[in-house]
TORKOL-4160 file (C-alpha; in steps of 0.2 Angstrom, whole numbers, padded with zeros to 4 digits, m for minus):
162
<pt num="1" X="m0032" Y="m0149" Z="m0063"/>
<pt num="2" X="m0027" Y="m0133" Z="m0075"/>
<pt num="3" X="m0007" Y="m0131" Z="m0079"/>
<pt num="4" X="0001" Y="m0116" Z="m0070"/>
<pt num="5" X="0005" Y="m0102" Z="m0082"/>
<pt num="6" X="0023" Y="m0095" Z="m0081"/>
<pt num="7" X="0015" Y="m0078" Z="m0074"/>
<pt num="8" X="0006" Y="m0089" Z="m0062"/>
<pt num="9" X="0022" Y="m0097" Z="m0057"/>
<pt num="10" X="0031" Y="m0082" Z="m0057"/>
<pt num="11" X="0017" Y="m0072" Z="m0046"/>
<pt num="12" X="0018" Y="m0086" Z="m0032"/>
<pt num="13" X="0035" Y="m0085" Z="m0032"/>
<pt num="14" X="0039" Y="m0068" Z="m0028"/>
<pt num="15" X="0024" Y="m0066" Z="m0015"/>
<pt num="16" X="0033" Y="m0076" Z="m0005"/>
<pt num="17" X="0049" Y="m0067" Z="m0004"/>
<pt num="18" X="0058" Y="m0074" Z="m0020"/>
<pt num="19" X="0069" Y="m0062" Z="m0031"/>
<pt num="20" X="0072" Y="m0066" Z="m0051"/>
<pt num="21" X="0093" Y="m0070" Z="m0053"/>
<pt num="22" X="0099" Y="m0056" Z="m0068"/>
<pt num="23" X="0117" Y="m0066" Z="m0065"/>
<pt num="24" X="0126" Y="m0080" Z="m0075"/>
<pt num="25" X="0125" Y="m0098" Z="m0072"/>
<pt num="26" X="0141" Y="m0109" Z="m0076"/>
<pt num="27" X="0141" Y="m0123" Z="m0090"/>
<pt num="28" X="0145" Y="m0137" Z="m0076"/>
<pt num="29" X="0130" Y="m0131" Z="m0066"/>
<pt num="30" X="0118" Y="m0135" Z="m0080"/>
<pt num="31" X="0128" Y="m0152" Z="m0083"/>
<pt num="32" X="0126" Y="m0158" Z="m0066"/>
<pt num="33" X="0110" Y="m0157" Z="m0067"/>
<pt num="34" X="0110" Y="m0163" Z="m0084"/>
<pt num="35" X="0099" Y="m0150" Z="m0090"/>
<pt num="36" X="0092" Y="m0148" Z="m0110"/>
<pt num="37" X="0083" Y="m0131" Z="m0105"/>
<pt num="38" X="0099" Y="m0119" Z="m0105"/>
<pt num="39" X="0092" Y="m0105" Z="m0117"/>
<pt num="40" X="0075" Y="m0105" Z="m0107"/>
<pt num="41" X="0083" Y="m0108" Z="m0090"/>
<pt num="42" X="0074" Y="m0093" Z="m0079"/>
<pt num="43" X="0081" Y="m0094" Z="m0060"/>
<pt num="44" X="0075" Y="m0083" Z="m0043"/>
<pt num="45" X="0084" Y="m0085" Z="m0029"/>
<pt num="46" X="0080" Y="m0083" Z="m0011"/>
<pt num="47" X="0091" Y="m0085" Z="0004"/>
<pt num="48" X="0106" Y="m0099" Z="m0005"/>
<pt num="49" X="0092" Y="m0106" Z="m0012"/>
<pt num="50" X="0090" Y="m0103" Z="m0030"/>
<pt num="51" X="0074" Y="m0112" Z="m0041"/>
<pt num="52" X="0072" Y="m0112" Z="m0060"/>
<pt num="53" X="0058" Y="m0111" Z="m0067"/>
<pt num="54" X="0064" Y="m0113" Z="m0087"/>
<pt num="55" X="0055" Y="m0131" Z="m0088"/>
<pt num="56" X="0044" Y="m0143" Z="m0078"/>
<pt num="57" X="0058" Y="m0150" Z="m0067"/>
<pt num="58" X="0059" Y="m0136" Z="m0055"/>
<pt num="59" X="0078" Y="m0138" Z="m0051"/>
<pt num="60" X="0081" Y="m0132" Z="m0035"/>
<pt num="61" X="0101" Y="m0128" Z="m0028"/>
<pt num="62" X="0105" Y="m0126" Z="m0012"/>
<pt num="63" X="0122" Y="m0117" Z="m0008"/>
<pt num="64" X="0126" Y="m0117" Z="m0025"/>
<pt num="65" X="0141" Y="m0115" Z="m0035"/>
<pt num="66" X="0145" Y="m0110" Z="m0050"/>
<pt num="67" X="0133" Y="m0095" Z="m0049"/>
<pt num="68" X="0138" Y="m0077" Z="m0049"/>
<pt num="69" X="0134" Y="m0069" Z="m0030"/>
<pt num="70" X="0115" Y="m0059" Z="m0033"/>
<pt num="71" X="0116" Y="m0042" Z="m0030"/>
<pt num="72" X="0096" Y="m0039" Z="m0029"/>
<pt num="73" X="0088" Y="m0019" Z="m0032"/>
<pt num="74" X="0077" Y="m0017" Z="m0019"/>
<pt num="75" X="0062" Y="m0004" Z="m0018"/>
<pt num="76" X="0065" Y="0013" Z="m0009"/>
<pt num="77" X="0058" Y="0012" Z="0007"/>
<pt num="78" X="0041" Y="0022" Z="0008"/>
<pt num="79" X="0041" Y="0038" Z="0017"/>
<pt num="80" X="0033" Y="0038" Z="0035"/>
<pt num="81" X="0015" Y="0038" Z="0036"/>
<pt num="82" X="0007" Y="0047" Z="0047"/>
<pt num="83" X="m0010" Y="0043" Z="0056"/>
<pt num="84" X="m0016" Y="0062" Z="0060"/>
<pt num="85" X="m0018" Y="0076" Z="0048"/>
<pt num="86" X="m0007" Y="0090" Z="0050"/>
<pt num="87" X="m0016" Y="0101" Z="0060"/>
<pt num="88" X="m0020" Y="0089" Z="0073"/>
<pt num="89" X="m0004" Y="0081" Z="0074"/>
<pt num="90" X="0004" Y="0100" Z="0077"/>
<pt num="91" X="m0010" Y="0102" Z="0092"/>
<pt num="92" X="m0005" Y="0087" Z="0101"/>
<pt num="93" X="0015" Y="0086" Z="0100"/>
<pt num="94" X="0028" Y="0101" Z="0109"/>
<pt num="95" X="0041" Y="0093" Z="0099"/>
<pt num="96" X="0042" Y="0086" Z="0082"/>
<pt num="97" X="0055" Y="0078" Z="0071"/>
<pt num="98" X="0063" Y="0083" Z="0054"/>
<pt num="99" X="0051" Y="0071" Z="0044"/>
<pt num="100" X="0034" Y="0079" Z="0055"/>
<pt num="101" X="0040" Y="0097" Z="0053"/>
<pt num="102" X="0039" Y="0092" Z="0033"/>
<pt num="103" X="0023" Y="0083" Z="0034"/>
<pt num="104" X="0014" Y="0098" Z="0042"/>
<pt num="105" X="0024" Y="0111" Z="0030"/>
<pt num="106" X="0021" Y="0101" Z="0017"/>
<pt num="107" X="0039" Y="0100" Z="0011"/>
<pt num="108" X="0053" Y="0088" Z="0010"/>
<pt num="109" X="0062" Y="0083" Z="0023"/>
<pt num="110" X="0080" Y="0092" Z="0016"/>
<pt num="111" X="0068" Y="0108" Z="0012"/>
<pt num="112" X="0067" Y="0110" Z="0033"/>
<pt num="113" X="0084" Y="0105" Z="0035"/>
<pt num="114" X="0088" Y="0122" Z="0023"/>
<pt num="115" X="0075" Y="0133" Z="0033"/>
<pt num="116" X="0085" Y="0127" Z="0051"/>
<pt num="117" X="0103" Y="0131" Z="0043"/>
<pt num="118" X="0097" Y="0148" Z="0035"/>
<pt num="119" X="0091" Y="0151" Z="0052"/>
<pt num="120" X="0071" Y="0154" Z="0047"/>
<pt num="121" X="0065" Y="0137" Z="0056"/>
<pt num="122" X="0075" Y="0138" Z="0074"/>
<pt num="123" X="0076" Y="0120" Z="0081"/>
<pt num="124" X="0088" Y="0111" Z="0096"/>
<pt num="125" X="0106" Y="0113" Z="0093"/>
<pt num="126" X="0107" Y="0092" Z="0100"/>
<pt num="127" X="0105" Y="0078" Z="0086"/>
<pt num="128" X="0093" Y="0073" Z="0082"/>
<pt num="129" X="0086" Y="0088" Z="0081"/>
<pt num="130" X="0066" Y="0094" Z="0085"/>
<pt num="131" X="0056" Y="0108" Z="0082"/>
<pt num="132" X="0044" Y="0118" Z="0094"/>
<pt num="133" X="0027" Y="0116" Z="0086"/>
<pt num="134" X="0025" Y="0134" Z="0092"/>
<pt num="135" X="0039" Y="0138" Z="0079"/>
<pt num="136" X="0029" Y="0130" Z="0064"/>
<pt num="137" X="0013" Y="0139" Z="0071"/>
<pt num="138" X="0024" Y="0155" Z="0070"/>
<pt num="139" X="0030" Y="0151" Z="0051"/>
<pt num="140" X="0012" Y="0146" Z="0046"/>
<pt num="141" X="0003" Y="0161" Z="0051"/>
<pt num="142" X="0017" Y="0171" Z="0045"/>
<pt num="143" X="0017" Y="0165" Z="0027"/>
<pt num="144" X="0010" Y="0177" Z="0015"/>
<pt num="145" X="m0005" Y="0172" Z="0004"/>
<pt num="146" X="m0006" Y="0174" Z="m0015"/>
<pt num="147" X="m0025" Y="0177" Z="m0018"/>
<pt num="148" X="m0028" Y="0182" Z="m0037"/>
<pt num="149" X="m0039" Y="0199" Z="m0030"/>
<pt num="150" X="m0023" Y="0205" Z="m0023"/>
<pt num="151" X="m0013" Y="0201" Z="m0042"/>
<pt num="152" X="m0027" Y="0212" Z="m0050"/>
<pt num="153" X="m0027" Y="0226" Z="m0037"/>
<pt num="154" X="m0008" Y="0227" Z="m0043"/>
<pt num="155" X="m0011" Y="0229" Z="m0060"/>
<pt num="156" X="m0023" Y="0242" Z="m0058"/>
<pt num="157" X="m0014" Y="0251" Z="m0047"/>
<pt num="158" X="0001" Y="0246" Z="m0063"/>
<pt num="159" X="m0012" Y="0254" Z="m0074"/>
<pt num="160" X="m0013" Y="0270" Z="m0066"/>
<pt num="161" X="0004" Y="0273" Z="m0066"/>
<pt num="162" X="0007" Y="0273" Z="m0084"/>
């Protein structure tokens, strides 16, 4: 049987839901468990339980003491998916959140929020508040199009005045 590889070791752990520890470890908890590895001693944690993998012996802690509380950064959460392109999902719903107003606009979520205060996106006055899909039709068809034949009739027309 081939030797596991740190990276291998490490690529299982964290698959199934174990954090690397970034916090310090006491001298009496590497001499309870009489351990020569200190300087390599790599520990994740998950739940109480915390593992090092630093050598072969795998020690494993429950509950331990001795160790700094982990404080773990964990990954934004994604923004909401949505199953239905834009123009379908503004067919089929009256109402619509914050988040589906910016999906079909294509903007952020705070960018709506600025359009209902300045009073260009109206929306219910209730929390949490919902859009007529009529009103985002309204703001759609009511956007003005750059198209670059209009930017050169411009500058003819620029041309001609001088």
């Amino acid at each position: 049987m081939a030797k596991q590889s740190k990276i291998d070791k490490i690529i299982k752990l964290t698959q199934c839901g174990w954090r690397a520890y970034e916090g310090q470890a006491t001298e009496k908890v590497y001499e309870n468990l009489d351990c020569g590895a200190r300087g390599r001693a790599r520990w994740f944690a998950k739940g109480d339980l915390l593992v090092c993998i630093g050598c072969e012996r795998y020690c494993t802690l429950p509950c331990p003491d001795g160790f700094q509380l982990p404080l773990f950064h964990y990954p934004a959460p994604p923004h909401p998916t949505f199953r239905l392109p834009p123009e379908q999902l503004l067919a089929k719903r009256i109402f619509l959140n914050i988040n589906e107003a910016a999906y079909i606009l294509n903007i952020s979520p705070r960018q709506v929020r600025s359009l209902i205060y300045m009073g260009r996106l109206r929306a219910t006055k209730d929390l949490p508040r919902r859009i007529l899909a009529e009103e985002l039709r309204a703001m759609i068809s009511g956007t003005d199009w750059w198209s670059p034949e209009s930017e050169l009739a411009l500058d003819d027309k620029a041309r001609g005045l001088t």
